[in-house]
Predicted model as a PDB file, atoms N, CA, C, CB and O in Angstrom, pLDDT in the B-factor column:
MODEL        1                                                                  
ATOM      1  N   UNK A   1     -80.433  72.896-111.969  1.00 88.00           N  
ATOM      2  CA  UNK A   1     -80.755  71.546-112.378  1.00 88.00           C  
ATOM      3  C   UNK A   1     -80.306  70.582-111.276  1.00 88.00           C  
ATOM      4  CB  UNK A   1     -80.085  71.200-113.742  1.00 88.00           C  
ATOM      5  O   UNK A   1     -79.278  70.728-110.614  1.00 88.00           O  
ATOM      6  N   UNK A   2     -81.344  69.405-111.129  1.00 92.00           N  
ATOM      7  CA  UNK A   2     -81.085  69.152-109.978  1.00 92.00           C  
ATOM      8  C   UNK A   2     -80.610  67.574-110.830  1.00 92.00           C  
ATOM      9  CB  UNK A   2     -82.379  69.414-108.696  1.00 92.00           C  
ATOM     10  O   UNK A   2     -81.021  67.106-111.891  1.00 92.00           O  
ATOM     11  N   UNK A   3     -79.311  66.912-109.574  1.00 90.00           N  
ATOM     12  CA  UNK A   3     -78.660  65.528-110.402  1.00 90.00           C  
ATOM     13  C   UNK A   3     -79.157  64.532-110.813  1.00 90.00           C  
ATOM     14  CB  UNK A   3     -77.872  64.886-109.871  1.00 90.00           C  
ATOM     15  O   UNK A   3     -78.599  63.811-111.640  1.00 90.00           O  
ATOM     16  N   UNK A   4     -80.454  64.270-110.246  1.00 93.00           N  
ATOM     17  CA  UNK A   4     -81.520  63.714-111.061  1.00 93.00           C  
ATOM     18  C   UNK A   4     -82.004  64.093-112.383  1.00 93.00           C  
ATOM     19  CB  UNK A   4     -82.473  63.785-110.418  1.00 93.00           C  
ATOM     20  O   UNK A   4     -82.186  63.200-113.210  1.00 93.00           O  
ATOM     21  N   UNK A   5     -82.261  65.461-112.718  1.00 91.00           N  
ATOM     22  CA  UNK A   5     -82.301  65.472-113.782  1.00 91.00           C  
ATOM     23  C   UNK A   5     -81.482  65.132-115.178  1.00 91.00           C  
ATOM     24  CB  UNK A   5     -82.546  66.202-113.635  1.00 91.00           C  
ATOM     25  O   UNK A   5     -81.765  64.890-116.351  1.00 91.00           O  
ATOM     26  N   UNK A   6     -79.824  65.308-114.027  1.00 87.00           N  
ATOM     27  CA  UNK A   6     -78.857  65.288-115.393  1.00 87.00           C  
ATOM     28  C   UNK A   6     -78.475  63.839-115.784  1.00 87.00           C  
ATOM     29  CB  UNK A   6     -77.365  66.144-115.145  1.00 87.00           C  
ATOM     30  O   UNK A   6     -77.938  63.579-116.860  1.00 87.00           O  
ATOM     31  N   UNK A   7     -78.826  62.779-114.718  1.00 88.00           N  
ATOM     32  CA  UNK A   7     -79.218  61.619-115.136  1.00 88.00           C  
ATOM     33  C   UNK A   7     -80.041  60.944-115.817  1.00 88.00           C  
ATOM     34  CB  UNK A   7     -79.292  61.281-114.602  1.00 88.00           C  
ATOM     35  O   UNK A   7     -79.820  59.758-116.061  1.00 88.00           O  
ATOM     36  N   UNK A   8     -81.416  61.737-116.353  1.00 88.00           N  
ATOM     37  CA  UNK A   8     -81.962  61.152-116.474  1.00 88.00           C  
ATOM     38  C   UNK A   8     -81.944  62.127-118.114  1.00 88.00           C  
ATOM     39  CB  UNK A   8     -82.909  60.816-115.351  1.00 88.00           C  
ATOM     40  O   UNK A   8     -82.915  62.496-118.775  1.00 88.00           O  
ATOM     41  N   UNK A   9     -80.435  62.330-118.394  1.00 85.00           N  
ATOM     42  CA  UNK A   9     -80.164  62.500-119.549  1.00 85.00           C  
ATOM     43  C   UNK A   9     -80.081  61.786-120.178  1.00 85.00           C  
ATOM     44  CB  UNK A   9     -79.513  62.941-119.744  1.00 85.00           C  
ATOM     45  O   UNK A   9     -80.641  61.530-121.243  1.00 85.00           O  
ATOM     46  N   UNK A  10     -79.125  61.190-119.443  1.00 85.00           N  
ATOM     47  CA  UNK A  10     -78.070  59.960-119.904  1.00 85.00           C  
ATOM     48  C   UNK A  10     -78.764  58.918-120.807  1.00 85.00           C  
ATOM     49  CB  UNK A  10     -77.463  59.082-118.538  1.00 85.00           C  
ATOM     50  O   UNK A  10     -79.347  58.027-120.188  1.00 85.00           O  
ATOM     51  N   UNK A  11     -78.822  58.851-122.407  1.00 85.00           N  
ATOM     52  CA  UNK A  11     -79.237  58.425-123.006  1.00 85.00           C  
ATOM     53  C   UNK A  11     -78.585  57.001-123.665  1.00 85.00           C  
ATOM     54  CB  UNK A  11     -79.492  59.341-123.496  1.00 85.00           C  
ATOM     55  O   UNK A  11     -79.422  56.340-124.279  1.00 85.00           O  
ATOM     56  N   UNK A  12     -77.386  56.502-123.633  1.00 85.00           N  
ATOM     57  CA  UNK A  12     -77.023  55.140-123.423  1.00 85.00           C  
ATOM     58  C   UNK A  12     -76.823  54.302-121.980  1.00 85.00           C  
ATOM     59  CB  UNK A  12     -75.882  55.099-124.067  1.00 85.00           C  
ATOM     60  O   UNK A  12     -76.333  54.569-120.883  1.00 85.00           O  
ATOM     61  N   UNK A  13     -77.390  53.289-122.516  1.00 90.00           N  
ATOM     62  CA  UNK A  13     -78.445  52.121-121.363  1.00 90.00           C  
ATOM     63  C   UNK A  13     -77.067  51.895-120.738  1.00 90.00           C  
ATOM     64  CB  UNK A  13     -79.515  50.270-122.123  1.00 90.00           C  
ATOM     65  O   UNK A  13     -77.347  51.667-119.561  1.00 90.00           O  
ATOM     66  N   UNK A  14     -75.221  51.803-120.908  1.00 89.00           N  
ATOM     67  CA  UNK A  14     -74.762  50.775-120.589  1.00 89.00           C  
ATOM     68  C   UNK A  14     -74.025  52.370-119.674  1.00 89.00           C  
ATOM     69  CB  UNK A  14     -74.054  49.436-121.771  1.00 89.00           C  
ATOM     70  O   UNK A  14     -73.813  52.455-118.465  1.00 89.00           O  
ATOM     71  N   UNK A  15     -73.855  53.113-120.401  1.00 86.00           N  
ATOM     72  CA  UNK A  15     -73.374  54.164-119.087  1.00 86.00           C  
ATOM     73  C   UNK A  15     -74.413  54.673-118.251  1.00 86.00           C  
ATOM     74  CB  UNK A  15     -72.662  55.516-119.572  1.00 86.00           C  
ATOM     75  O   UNK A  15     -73.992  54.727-117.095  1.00 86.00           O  
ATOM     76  N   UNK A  16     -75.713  55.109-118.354  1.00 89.00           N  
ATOM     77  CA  UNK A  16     -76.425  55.297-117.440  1.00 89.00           C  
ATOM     78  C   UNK A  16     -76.582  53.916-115.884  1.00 89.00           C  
ATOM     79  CB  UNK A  16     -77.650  55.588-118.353  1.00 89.00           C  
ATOM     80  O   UNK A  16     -76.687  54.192-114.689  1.00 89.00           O  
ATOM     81  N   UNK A  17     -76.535  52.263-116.638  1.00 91.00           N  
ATOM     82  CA  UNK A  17     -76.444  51.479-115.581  1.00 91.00           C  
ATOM     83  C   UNK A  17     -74.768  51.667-114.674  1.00 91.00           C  
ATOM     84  CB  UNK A  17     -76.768  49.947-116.246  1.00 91.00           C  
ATOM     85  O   UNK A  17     -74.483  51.223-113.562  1.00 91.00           O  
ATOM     86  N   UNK A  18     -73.953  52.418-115.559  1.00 89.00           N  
ATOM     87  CA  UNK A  18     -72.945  52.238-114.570  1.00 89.00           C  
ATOM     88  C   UNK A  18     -72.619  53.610-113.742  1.00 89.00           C  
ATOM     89  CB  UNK A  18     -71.672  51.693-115.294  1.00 89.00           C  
ATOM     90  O   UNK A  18     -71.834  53.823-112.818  1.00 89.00           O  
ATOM     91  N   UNK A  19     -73.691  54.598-114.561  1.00 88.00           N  
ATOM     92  CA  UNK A  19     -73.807  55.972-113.416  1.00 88.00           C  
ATOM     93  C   UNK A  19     -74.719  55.148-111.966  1.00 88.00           C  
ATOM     94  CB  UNK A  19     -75.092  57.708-114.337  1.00 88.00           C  
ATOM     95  O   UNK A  19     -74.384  55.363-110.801  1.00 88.00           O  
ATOM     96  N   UNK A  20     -75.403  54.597-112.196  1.00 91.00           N  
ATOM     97  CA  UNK A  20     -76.632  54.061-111.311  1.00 91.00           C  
ATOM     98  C   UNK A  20     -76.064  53.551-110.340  1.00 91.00           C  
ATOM     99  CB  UNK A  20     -77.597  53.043-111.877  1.00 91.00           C  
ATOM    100  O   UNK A  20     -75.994  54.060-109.222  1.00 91.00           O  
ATOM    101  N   UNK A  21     -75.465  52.181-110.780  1.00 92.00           N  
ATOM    102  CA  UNK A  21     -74.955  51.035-110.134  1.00 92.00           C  
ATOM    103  C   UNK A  21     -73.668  51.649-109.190  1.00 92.00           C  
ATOM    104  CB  UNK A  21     -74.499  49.850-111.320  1.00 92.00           C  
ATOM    105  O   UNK A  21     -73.384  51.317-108.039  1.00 92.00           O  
ATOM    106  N   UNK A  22     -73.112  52.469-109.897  1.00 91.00           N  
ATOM    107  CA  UNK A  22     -71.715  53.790-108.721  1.00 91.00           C  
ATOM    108  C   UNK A  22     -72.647  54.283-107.832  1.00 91.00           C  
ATOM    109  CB  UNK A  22     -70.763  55.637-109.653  1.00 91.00           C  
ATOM    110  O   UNK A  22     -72.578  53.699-106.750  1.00 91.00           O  
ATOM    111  N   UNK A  23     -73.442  55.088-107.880  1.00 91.00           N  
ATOM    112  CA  UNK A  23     -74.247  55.636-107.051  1.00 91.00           C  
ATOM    113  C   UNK A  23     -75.350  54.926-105.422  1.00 91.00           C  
ATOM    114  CB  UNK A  23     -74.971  56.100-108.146  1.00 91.00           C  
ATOM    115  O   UNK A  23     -75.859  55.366-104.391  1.00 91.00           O  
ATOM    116  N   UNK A  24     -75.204  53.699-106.120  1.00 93.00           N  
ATOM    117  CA  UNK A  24     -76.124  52.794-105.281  1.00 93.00           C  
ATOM    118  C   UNK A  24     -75.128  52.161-104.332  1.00 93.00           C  
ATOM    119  CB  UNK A  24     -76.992  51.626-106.183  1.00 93.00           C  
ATOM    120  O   UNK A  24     -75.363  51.854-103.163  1.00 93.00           O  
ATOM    121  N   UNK A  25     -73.666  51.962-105.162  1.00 92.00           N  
ATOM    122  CA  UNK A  25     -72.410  51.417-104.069  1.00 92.00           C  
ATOM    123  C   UNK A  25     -71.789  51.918-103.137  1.00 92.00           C  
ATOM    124  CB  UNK A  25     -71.417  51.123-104.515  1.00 92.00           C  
ATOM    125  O   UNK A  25     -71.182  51.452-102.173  1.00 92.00           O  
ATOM    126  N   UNK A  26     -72.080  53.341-103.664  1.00 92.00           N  
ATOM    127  CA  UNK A  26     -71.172  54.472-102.804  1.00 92.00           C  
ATOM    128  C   UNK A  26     -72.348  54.899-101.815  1.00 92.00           C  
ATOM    129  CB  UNK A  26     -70.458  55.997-103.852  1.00 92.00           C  
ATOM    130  O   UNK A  26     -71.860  54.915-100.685  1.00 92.00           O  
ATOM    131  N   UNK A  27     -73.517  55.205-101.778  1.00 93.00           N  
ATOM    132  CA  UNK A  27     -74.824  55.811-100.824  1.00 93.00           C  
ATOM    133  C   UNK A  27     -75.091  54.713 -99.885  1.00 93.00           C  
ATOM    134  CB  UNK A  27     -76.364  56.183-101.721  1.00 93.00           C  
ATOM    135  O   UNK A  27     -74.879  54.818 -98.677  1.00 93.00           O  
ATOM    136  N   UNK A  28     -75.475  53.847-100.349  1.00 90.00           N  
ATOM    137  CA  UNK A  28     -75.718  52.624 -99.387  1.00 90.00           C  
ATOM    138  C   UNK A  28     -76.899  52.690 -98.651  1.00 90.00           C  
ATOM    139  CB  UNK A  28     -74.657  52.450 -98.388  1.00 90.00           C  
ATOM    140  O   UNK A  28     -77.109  51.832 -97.794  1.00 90.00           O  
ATOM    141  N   UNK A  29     -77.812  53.706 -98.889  1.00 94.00           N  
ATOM    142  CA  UNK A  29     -79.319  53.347 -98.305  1.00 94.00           C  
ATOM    143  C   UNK A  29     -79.920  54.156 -99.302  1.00 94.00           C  
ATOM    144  CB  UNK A  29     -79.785  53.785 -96.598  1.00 94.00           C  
ATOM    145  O   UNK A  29     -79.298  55.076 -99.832  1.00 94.00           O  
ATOM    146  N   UNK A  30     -81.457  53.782 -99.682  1.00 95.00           N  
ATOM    147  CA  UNK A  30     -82.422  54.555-100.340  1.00 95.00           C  
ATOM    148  C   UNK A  30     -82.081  56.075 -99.886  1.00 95.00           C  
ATOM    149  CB  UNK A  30     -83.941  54.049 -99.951  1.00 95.00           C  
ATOM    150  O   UNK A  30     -81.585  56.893-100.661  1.00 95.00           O  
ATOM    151  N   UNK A  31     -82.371  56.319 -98.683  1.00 96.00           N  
ATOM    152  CA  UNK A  31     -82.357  57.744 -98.259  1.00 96.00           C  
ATOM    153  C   UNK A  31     -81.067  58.701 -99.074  1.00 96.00           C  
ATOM    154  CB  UNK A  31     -82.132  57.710 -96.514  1.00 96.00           C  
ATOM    155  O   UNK A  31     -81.229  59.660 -99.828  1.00 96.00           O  
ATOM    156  N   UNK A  32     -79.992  58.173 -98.702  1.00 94.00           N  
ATOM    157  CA  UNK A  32     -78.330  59.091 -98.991  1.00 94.00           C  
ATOM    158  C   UNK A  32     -78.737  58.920-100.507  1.00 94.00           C  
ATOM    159  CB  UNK A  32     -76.327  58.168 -98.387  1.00 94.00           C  
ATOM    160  O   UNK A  32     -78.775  59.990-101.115  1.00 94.00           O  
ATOM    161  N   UNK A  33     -79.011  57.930-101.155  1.00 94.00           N  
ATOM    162  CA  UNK A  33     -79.313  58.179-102.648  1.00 94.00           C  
ATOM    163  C   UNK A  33     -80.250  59.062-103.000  1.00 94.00           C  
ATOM    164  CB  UNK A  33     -79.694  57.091-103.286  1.00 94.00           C  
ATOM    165  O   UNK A  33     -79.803  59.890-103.794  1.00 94.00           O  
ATOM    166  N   UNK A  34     -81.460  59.224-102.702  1.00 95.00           N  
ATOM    167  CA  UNK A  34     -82.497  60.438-102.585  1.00 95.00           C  
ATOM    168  C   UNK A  34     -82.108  61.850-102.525  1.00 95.00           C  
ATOM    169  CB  UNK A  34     -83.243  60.302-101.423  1.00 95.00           C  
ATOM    170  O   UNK A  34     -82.531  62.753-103.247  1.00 95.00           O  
ATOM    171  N   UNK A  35     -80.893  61.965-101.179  1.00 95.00           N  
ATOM    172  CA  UNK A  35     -80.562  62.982-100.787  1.00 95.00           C  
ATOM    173  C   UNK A  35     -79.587  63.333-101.723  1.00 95.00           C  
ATOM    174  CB  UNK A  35     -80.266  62.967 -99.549  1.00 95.00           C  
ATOM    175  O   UNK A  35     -79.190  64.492-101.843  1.00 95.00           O  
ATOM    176  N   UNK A  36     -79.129  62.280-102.478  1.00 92.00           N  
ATOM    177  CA  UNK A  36     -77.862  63.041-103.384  1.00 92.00           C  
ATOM    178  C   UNK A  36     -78.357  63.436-104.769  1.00 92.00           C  
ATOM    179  CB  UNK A  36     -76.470  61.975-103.660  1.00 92.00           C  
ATOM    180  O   UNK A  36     -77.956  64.384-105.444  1.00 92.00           O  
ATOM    181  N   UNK A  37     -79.332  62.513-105.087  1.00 94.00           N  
ATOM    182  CA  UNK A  37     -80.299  62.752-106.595  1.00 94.00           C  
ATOM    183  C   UNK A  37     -80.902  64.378-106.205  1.00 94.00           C  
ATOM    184  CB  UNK A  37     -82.004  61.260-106.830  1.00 94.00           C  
ATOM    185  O   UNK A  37     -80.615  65.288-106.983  1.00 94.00           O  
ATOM    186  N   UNK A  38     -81.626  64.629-105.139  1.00 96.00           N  
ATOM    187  CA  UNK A  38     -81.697  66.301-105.265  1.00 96.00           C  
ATOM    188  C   UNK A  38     -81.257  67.051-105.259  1.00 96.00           C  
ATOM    189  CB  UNK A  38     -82.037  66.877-104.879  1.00 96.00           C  
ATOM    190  O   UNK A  38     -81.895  68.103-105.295  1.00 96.00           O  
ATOM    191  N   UNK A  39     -79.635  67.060-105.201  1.00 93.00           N  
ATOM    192  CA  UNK A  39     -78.991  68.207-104.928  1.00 93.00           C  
ATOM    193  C   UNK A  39     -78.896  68.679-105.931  1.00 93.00           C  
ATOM    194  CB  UNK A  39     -77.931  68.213-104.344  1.00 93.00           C  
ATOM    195  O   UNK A  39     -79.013  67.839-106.824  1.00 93.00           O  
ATOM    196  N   UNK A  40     -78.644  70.191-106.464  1.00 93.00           N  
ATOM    197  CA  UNK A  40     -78.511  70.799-107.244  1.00 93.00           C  
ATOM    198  C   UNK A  40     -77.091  70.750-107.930  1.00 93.00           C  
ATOM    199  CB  UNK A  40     -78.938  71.762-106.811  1.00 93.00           C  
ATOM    200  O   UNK A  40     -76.068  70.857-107.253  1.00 93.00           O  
ATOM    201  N   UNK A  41     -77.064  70.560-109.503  1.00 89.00           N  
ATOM    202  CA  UNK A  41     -75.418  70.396-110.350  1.00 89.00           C  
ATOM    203  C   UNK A  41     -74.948  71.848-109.902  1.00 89.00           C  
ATOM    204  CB  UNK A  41     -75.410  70.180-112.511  1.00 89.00           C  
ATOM    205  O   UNK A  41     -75.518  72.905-110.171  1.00 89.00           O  
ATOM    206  N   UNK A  42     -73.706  71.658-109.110  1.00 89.00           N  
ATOM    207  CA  UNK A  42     -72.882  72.977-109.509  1.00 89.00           C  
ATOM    208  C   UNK A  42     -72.783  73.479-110.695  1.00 89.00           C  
ATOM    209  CB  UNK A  42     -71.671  72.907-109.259  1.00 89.00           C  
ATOM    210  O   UNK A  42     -72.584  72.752-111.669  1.00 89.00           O  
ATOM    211  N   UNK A  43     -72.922  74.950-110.804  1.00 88.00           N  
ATOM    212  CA  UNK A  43     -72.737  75.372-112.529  1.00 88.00           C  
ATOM    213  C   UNK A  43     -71.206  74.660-113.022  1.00 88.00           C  
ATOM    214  CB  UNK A  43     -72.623  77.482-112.790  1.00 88.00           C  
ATOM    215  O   UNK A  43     -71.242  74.018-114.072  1.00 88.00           O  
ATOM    216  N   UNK A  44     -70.237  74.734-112.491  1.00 89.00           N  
ATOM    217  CA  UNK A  44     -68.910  74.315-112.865  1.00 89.00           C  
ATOM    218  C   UNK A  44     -69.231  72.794-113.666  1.00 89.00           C  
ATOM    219  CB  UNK A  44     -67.846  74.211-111.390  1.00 89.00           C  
ATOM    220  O   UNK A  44     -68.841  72.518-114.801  1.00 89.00           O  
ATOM    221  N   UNK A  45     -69.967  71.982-112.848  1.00 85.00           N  
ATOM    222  CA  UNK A  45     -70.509  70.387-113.547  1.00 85.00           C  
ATOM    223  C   UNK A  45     -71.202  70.927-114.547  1.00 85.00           C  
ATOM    224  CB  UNK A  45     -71.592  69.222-112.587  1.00 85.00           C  
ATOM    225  O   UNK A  45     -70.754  70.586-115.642  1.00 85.00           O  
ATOM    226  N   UNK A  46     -72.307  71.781-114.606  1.00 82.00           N  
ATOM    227  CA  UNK A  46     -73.373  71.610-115.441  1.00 82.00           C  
ATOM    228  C   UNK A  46     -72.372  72.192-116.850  1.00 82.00           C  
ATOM    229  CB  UNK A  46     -74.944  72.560-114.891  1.00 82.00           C  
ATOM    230  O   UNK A  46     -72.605  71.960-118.036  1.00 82.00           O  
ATOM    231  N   UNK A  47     -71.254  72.978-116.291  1.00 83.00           N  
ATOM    232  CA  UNK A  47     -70.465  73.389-117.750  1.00 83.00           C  
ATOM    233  C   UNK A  47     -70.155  72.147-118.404  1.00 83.00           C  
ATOM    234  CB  UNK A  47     -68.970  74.256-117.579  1.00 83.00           C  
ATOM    235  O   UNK A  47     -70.339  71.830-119.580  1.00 83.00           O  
ATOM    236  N   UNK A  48     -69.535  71.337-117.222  1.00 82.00           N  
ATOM    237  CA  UNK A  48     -68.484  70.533-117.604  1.00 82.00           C  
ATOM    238  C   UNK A  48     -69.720  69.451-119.050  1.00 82.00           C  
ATOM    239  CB  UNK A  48     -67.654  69.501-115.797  1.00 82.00           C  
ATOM    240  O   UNK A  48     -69.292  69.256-120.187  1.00 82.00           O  
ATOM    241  N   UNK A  49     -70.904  69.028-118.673  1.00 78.00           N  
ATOM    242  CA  UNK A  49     -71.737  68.459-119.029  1.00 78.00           C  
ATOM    243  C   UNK A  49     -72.084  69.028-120.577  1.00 78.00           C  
ATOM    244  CB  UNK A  49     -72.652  68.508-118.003  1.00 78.00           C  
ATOM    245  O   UNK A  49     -72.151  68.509-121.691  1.00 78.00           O  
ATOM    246  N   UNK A  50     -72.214  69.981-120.192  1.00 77.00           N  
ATOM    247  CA  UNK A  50     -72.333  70.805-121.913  1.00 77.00           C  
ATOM    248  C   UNK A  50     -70.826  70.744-122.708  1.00 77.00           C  
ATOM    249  CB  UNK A  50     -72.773  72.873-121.740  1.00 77.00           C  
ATOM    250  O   UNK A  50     -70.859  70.727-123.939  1.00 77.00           O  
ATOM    251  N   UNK A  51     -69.464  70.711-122.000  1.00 79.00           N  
ATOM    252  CA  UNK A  51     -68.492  70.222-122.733  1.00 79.00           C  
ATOM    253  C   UNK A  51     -68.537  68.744-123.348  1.00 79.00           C  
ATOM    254  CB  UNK A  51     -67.458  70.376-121.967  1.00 79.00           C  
ATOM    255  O   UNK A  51     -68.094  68.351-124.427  1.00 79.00           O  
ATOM    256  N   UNK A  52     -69.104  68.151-122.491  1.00 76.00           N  
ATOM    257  CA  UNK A  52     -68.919  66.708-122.937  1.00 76.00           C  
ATOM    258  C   UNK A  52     -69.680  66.361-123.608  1.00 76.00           C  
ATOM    259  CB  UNK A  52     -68.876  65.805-122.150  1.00 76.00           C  
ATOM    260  O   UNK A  52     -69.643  65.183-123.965  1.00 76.00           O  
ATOM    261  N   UNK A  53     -70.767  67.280-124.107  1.00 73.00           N  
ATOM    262  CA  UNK A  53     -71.645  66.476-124.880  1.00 73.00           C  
ATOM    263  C   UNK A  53     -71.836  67.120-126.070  1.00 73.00           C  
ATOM    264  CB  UNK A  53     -72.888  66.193-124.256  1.00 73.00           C  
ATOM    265  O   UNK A  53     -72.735  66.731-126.815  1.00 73.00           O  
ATOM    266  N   UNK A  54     -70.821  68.463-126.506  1.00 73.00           N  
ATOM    267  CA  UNK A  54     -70.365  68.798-127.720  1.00 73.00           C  
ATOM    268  C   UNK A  54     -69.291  67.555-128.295  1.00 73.00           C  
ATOM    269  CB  UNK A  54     -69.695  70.268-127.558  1.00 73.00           C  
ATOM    270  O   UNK A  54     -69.229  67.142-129.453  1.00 73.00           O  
ATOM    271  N   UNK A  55     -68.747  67.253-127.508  1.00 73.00           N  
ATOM    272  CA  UNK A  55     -67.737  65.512-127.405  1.00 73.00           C  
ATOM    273  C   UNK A  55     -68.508  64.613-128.335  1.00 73.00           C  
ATOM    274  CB  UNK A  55     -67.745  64.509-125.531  1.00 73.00           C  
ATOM    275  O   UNK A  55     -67.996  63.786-129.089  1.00 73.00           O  
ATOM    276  N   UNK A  56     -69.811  64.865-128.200  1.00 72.00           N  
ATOM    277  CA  UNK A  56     -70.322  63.431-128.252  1.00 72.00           C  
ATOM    278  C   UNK A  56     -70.854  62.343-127.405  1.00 72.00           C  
ATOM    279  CB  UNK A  56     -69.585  62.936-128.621  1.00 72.00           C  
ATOM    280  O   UNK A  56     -71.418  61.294-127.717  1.00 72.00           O  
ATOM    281  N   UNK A  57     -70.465  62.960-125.998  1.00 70.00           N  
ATOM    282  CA  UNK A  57     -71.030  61.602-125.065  1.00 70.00           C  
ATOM    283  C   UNK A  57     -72.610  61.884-124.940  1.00 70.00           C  
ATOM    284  CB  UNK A  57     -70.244  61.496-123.260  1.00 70.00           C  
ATOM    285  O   UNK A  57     -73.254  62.929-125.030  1.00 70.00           O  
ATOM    286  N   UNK A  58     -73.030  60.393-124.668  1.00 67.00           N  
ATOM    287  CA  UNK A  58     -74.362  60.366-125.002  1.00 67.00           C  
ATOM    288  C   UNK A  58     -75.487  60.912-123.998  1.00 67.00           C  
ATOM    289  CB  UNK A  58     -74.600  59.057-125.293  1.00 67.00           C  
ATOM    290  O   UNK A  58     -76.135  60.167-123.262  1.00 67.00           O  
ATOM    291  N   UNK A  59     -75.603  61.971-124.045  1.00 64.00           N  
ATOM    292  CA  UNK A  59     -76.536  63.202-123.260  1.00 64.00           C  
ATOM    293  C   UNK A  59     -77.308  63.599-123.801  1.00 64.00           C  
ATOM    294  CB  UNK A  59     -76.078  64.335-122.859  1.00 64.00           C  
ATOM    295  O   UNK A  59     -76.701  63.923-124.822  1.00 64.00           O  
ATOM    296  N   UNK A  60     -78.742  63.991-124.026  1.00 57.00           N  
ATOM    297  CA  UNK A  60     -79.920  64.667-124.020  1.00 57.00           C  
ATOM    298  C   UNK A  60     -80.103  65.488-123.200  1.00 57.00           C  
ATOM    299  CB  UNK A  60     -80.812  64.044-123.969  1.00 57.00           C  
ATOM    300  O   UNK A  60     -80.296  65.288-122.001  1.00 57.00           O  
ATOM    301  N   UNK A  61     -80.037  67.086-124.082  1.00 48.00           N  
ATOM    302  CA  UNK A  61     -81.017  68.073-122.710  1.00 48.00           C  
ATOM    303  C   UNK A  61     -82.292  68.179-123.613  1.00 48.00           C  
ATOM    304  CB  UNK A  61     -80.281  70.110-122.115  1.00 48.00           C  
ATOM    305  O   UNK A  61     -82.498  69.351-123.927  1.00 48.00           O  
ATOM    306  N   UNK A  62     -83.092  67.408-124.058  1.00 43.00           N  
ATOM    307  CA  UNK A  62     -84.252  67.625-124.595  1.00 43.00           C  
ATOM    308  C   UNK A  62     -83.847  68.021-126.501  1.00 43.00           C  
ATOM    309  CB  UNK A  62     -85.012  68.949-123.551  1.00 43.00           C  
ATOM    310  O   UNK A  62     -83.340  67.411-127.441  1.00 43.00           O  
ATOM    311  N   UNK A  63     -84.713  70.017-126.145  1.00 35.00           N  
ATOM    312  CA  UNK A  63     -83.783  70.283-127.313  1.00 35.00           C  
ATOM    313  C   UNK A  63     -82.725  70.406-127.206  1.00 35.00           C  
ATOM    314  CB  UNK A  63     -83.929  71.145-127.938  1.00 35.00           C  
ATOM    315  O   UNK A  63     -82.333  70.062-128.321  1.00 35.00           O  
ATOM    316  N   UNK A  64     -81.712  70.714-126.544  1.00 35.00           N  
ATOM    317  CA  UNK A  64     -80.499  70.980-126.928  1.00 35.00           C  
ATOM    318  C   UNK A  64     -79.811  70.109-126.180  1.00 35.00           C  
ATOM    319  CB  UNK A  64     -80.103  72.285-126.828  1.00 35.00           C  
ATOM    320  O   UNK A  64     -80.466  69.293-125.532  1.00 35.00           O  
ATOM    321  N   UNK A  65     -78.724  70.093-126.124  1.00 31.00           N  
ATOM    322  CA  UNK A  65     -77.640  69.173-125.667  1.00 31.00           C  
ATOM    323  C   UNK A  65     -76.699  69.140-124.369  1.00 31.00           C  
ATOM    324  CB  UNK A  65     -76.847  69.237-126.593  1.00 31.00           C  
ATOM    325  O   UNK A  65     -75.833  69.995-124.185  1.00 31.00           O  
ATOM    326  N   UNK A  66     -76.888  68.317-123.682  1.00 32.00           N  
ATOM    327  CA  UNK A  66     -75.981  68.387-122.379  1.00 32.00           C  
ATOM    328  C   UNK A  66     -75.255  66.808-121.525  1.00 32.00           C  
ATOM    329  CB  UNK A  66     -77.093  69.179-121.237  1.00 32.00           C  
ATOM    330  O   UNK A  66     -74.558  66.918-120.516  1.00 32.00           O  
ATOM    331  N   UNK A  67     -73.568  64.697-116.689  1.00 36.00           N  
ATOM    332  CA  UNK A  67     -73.735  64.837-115.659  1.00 36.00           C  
ATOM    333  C   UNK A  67     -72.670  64.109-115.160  1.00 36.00           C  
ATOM    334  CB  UNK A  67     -74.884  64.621-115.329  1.00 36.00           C  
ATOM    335  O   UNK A  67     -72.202  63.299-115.961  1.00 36.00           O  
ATOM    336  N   UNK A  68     -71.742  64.202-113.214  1.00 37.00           N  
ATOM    337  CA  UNK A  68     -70.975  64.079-111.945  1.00 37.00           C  
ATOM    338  C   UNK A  68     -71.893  63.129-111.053  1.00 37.00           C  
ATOM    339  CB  UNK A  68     -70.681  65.599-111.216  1.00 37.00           C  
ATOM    340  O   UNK A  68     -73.088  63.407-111.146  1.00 37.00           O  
ATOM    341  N   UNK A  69     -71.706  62.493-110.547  1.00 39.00           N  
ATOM    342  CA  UNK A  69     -72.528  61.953-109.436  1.00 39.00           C  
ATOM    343  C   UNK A  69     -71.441  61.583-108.404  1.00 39.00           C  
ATOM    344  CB  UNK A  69     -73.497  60.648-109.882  1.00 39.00           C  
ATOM    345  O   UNK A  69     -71.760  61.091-107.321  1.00 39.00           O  
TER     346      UNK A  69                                                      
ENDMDL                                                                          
END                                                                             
């Protein structure tokens, strides 16, 4: 899964703008943001993601349930 996808989990508006808005401060050009949205989630994240969203935090994997940037 690539970190784009696990963003575009992120199903509340006010943490997804502040996954976004981190991401856009720290990359600093279209490109480094591009290049970091494709990289692939380490399985260790993609665990961590399925922990957190037995939690409750607000994640969508479609059907079932499940991001680091």
């Amino acid at each position: 899964m690539k970190k784009f996808d696990a963003l575009k989990m992120v199903t509340d508006e006010q943490k997804f703008s502040e996954l976004v808005f981190d991401m856009v401060s720290e990359c600093k050009t279209a490109e480094k943001l591009t290049d970091l949205l494709r990289e692939e989630l380490p399985e260790k994240e993609l665990q961590t993601m399925k922990s957190i969203t037995q939690s409750g935090y607000p994640l969508s994997f479609g059907n079932n349930n499940v991001c680091n940037v």
